[in-house]
FIRO-70182 format. One line per field, with one value per atom (N, C-alpha, C): residue in one letter; atom name; x negated, y negated, z. Coordinates in steps of 0.2 Angstrom, whole numbers, plus 5000, padded with zeros to 4 digits. Example, Ala and Ser with C-alpha at 12.3 -4.5 7.8 and 13.67 -1.06 7.14 Angstrom:
BEGIN
r <- [A,A,A,S,S,S]
a <- [N,CA,C,N,CA,C]
c1 <- [4934,4938,4934,4936,4932,4936]
c2 <- [5028,5022,5016,5011,5005,5000]
c3 <- [5039,5039,5039,5035,5036,5039]
This chain:
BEGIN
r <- [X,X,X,X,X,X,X,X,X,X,X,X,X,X,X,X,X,X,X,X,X,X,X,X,X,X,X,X,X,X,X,X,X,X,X,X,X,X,X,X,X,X,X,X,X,X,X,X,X,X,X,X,X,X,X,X,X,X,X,X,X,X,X,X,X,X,X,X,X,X,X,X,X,X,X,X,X,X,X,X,X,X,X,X,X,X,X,X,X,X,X,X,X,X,X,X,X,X,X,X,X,X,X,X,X,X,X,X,X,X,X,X,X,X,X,X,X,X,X,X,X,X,X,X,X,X,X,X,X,X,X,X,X,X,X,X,X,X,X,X,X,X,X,X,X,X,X,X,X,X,X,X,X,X,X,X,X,X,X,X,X,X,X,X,X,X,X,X,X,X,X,X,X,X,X,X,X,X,X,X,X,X,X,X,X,X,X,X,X,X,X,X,X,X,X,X,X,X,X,X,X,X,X,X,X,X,X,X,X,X,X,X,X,X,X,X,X,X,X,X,X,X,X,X,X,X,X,X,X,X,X,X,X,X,X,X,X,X,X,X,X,X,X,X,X,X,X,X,X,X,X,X,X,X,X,X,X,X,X,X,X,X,X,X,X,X,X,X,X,X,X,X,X,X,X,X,X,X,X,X,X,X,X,X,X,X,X,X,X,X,X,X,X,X,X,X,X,X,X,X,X,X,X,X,X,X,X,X,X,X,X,X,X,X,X,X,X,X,X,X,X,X,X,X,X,X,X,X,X,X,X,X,X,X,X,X,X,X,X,X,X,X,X,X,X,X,X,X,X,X,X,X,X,X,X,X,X,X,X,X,X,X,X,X,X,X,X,X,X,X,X,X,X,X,X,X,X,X,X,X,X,X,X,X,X,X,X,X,X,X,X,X,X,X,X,X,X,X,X,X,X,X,X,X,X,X,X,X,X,X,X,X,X,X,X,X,X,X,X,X,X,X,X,X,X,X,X,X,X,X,X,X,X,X,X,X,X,X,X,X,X,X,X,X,X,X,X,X,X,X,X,X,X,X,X,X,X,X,X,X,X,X,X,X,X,X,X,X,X,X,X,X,X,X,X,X,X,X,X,X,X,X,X,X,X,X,X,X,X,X,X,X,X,X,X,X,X,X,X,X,X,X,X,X,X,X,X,X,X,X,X,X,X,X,X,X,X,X,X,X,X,X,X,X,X]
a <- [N,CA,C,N,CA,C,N,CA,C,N,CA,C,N,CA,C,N,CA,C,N,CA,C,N,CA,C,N,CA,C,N,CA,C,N,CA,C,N,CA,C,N,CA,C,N,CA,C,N,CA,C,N,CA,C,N,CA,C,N,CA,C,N,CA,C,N,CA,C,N,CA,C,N,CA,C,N,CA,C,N,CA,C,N,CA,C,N,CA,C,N,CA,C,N,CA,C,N,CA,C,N,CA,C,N,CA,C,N,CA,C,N,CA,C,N,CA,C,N,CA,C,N,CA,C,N,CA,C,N,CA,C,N,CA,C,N,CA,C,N,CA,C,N,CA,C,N,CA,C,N,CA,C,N,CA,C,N,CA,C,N,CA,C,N,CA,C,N,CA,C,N,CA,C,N,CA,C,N,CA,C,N,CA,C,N,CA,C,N,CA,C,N,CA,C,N,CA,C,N,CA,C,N,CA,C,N,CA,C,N,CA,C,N,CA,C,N,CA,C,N,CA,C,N,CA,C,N,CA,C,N,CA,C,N,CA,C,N,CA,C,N,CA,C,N,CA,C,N,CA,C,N,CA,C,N,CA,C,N,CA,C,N,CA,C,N,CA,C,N,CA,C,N,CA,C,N,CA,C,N,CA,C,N,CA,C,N,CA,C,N,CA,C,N,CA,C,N,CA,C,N,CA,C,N,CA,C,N,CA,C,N,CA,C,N,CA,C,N,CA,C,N,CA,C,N,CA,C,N,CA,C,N,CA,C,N,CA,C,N,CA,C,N,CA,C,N,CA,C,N,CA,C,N,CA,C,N,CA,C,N,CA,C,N,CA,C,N,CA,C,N,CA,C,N,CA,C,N,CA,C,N,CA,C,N,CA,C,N,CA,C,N,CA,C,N,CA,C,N,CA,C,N,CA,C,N,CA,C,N,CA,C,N,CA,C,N,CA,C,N,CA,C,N,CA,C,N,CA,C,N,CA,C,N,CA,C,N,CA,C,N,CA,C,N,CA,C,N,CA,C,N,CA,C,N,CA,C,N,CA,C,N,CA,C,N,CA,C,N,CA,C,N,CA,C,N,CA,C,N,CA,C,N,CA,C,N,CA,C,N,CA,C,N,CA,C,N,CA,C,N,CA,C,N,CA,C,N,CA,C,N,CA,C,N,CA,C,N,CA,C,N,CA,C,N,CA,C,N,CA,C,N,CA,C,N,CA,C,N,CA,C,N,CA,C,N,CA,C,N,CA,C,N,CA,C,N,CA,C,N,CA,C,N,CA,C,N,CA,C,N,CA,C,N,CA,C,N,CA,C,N,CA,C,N,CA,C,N,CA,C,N,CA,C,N,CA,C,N,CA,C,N,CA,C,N,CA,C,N,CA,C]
c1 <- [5035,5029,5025,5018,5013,5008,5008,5001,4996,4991,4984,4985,4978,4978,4973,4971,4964,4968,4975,4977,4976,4982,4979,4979,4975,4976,4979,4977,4980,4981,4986,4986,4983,4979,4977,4968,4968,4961,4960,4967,4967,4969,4966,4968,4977,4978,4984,4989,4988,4993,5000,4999,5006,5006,5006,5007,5011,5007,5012,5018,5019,5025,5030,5027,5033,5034,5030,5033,5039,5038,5042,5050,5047,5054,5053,5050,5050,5046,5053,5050,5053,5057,5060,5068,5071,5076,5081,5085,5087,5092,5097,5104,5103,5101,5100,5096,5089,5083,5089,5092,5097,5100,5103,5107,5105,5101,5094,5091,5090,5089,5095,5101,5107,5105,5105,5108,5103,5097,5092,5093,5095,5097,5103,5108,5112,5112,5108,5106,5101,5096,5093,5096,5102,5105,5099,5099,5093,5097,5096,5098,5095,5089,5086,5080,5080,5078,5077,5068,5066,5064,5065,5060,5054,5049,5044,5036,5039,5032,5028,5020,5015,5013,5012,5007,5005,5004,5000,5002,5011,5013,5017,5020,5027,5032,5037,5041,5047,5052,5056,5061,5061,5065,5071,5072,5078,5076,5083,5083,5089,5090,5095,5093,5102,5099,5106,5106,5114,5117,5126,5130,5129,5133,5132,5137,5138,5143,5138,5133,5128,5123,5122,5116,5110,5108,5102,5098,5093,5086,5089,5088,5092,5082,5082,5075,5076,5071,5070,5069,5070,5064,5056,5053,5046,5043,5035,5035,5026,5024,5017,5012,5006,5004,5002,4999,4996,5002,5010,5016,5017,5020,5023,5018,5022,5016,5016,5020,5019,5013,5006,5000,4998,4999,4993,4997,5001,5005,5001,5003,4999,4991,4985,4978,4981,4983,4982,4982,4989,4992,4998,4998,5001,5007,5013,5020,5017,5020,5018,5026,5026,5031,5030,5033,5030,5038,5039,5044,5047,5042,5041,5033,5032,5029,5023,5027,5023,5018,5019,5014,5009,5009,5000,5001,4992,4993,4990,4987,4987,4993,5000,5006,5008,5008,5012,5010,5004,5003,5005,5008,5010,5015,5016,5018,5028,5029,5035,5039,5032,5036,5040,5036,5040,5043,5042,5048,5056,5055,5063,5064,5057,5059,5059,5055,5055,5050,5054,5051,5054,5054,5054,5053,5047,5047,5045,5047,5046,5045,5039,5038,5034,5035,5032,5029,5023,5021,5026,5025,5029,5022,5021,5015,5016,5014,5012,5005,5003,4999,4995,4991,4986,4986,4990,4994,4998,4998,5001,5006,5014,5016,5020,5020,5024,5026,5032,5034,5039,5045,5050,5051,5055,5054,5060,5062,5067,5062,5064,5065,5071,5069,5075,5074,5077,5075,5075,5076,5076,5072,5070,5062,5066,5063,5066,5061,5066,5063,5057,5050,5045,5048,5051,5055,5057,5060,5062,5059,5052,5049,5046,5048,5047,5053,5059,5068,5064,5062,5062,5055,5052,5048,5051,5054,5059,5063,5064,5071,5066,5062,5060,5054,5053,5049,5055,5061,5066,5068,5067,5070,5065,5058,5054,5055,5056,5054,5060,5067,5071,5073,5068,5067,5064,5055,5050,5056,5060,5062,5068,5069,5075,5071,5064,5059,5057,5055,5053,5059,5065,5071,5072,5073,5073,5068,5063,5058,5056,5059,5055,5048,5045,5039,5039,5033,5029,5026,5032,5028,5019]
c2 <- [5107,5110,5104,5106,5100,5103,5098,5101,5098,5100,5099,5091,5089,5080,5082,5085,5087,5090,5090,5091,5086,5088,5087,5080,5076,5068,5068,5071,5072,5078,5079,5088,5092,5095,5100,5099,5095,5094,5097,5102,5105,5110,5114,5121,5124,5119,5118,5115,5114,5111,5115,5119,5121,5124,5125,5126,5120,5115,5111,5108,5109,5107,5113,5119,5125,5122,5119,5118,5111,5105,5103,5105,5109,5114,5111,5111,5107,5111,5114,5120,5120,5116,5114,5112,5109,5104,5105,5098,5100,5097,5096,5093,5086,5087,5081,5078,5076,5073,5069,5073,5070,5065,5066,5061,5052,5056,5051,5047,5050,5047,5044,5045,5043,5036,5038,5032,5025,5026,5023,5020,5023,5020,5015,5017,5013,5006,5006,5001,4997,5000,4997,4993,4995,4994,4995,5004,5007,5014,5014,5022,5026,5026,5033,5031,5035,5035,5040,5043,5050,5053,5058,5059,5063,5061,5065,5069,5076,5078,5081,5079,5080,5088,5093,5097,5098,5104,5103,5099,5097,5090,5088,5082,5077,5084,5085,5088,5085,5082,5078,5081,5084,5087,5084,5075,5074,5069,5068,5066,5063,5056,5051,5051,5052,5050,5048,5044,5041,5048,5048,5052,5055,5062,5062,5058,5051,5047,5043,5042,5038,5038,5036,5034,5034,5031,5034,5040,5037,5045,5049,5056,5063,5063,5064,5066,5072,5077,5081,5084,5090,5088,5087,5087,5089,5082,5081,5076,5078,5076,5077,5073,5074,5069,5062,5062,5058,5053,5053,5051,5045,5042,5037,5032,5029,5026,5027,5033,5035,5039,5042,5042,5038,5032,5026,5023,5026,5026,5031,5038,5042,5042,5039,5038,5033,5025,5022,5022,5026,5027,5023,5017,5009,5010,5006,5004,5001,5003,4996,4995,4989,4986,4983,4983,4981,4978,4971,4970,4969,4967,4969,4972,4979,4982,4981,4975,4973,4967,4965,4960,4962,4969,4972,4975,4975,4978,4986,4988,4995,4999,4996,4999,4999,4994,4993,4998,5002,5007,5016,5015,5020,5025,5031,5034,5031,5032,5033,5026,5021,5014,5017,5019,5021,5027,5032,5036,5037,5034,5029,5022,5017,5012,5009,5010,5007,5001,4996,4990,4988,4991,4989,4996,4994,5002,4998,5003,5002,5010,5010,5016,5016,5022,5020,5028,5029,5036,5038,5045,5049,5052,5050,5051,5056,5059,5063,5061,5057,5055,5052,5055,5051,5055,5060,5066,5062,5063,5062,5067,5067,5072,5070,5065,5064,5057,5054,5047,5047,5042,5038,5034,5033,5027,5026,5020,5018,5017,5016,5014,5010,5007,5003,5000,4998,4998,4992,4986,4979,4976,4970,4968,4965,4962,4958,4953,4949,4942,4944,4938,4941,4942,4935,4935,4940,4946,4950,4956,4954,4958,4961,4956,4959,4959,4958,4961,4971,4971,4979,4981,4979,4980,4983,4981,4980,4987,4988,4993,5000,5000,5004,5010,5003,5005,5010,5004,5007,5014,5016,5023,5028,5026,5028,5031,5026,5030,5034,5032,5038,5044,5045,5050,5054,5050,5054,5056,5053,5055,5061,5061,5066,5073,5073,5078,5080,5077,5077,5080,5079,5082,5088,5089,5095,5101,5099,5103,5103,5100,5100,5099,5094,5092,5088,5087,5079,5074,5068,5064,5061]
c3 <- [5694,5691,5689,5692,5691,5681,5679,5673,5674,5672,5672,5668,5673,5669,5662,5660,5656,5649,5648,5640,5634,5631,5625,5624,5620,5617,5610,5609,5600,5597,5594,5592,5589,5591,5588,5593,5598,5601,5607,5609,5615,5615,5619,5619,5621,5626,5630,5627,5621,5616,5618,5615,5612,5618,5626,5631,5636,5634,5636,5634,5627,5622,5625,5628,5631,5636,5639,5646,5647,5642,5640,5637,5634,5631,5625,5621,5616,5608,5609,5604,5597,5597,5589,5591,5586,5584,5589,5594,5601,5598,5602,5601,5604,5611,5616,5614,5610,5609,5601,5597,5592,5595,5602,5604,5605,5608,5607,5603,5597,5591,5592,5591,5586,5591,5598,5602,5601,5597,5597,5591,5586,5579,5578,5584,5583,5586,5593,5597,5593,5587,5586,5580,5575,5569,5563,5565,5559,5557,5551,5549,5549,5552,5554,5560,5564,5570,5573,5577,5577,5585,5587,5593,5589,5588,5584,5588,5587,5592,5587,5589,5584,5584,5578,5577,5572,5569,5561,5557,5559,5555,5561,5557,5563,5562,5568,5568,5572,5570,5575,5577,5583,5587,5587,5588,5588,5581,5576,5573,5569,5569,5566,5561,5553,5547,5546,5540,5539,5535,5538,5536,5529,5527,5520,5516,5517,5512,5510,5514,5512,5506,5501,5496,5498,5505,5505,5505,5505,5507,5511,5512,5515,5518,5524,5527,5532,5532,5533,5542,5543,5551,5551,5546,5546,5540,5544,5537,5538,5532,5535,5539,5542,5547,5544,5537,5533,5534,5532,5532,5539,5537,5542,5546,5553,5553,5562,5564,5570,5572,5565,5568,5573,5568,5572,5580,5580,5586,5593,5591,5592,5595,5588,5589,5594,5593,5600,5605,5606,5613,5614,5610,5611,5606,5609,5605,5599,5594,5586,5585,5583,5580,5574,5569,5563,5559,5562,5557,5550,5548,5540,5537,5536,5534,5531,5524,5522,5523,5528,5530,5534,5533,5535,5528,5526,5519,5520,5526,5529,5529,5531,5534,5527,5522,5516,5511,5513,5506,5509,5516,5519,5514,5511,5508,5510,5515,5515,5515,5514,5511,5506,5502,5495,5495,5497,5498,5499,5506,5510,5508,5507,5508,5511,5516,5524,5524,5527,5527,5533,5540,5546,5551,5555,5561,5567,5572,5581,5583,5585,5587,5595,5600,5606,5606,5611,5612,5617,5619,5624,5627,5633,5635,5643,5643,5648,5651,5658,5661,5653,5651,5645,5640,5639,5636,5630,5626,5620,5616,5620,5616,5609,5605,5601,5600,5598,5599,5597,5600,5600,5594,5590,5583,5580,5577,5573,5567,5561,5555,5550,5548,5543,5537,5529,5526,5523,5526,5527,5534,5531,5532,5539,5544,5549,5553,5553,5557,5561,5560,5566,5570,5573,5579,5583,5580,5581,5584,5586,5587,5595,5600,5603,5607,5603,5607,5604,5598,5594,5599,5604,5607,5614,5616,5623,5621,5615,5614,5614,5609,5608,5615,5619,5625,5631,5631,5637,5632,5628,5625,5624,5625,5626,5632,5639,5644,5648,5644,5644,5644,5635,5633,5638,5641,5646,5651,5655,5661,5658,5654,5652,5651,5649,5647,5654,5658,5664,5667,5669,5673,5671,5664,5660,5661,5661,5663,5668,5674,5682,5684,5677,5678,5683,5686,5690,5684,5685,5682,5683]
């Protein structure tokens, strides 16, 4: 199956939105897009870790949280758009890696700093041609070396394009 090059850039700016998210298969919370996450969370030594596809809010089809033994934050499948920092992911188009949050003061007043906690994210778009379906992303809630940024660059890109080939086989798109 070929799609049109003329869909959507950001959600809610095309008519063929939620036509291509079906053709995807990407209709809410999968087991396989979970596994995904899990495997991204663990590779990246983070407790929560999302495949996140955009519409009136983020909704993370696949989703890593730590076990119920954990004290952590319990997060949800849904979060608002205003939320996180996989918009600015999104509007770019471009991987962000941000390994201590707070050393942007833009990123550091992010709601879900203080929500979760999060003082480290990697996030990459899932792009369809120049098609933005969503994104890829770990979080953690300890700060991490610059240095470490573009090993969390590397990670998050190769599971990005994973993720695209796995959606792409599933669906018998053309890339």
């Amino acid at each position: 199956m070929t799609l049109p090059a003329d869909t959507l850039h950001l959600a809610g700016q095309h008519p063929n939105h939620e036509a291509l998210l079906r053709a995807f298969r990407l209709t809410g919370p999968d087991a396989q897009l979970d596994a995904f996450a899990t495997e991204l969370a663990q590779e990246a030594d983070a407790p929560y870790a999302m495949v996140n596809i955009f519409g009136a809010e983020q909704q993370f089809f696949g989703l890593h949280t730590p076990h119920g033994d954990s004290d952590l934050p319990a997060v949800g499948r849904t979060m608002p758009l205003a939320h996180g920092f996989c918009p600015e992911v999104v509007r770019l188009k471009i991987p962000r890696v941000l390994p201590d949050v707070f050393s942007n003061p833009r990123s550091a007043g992010n709601p879900v700093t203080d929500l979760l906690g999060i003082r480290t994210y990697a996030g990459a778009p899932l792009l369809h041609r120049d098609t933005v379906l969503g994104t890829v992303c770990f979080v953690g809630l300890e700060p991490r070396d610059l240095k470490t940024g573009r090993t969390s660059l590397e990670l998050i890109k190769r599971h990005r394009d994973q993720v695209m080939d796995f959606l792409y086989r599933r669906a018998g798109i053309t890339p």
